[in-house]
SESE-642288 format. One record per residue (C-alpha): residue number from 1; residue in three letters; x negated, z negated, y. Coordinates in Angstrom, 3 decimals. Layout:
BEGIN
> NUM / ALA / X / Z / Y $
...
% end
This chain:
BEGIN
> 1 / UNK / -75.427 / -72.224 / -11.197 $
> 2 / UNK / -77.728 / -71.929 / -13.653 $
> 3 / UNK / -75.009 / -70.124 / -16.395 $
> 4 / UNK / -74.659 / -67.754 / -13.278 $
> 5 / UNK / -77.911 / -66.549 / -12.998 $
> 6 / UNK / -78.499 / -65.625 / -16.968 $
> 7 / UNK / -75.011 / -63.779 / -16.754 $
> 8 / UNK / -76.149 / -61.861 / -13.766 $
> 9 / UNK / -79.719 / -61.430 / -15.939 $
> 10 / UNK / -77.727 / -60.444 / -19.143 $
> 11 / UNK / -75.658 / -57.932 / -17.698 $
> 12 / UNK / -78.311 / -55.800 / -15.567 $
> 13 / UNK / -79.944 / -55.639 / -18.870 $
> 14 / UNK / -77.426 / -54.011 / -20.445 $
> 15 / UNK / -76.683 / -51.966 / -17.514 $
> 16 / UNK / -80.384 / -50.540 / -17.525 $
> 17 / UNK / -80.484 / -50.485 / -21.529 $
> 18 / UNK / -77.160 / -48.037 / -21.094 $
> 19 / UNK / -78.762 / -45.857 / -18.866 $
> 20 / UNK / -82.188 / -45.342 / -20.388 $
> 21 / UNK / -79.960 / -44.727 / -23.672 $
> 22 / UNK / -77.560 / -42.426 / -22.007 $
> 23 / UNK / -80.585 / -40.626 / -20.466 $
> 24 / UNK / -82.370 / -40.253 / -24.049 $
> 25 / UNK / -79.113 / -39.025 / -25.285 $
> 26 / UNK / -78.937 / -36.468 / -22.154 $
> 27 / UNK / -82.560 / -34.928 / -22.741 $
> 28 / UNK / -81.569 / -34.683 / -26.604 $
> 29 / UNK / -78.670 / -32.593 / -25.984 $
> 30 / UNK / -80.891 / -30.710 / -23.096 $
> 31 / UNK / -83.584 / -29.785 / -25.870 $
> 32 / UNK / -80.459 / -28.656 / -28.301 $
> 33 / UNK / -79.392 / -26.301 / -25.941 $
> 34 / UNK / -82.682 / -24.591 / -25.114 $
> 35 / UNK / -83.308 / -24.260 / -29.192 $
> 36 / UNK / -79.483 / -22.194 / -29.321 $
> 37 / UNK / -80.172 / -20.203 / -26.406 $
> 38 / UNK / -83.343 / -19.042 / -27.625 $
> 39 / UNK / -82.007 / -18.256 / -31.147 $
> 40 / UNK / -79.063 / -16.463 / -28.942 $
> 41 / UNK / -81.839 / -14.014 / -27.894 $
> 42 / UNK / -83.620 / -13.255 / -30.353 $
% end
């Protein structure tokens, strides 16, 4: 039971280290974006 509980444990930290990652990544390429389109317009 025991080797059940740290599985569960192990994976829903991965789980939530994947999406705080994916979310960085998501922000990163948000910022990019804004930088091109303002270069676009000048």
């Amino acid at each position: 039971m025991k080797t059940i509980v740290y599985a569960v444990c192990a994976s829903a930290l991965l789980l939530l280290t994947a999406c705080n990652t994916v979310k960085g990544m998501g922000q990163d390429i948000q910022k990019a974006g804004e930088k091109i389109e303002g270069a676009a317009k000048k």
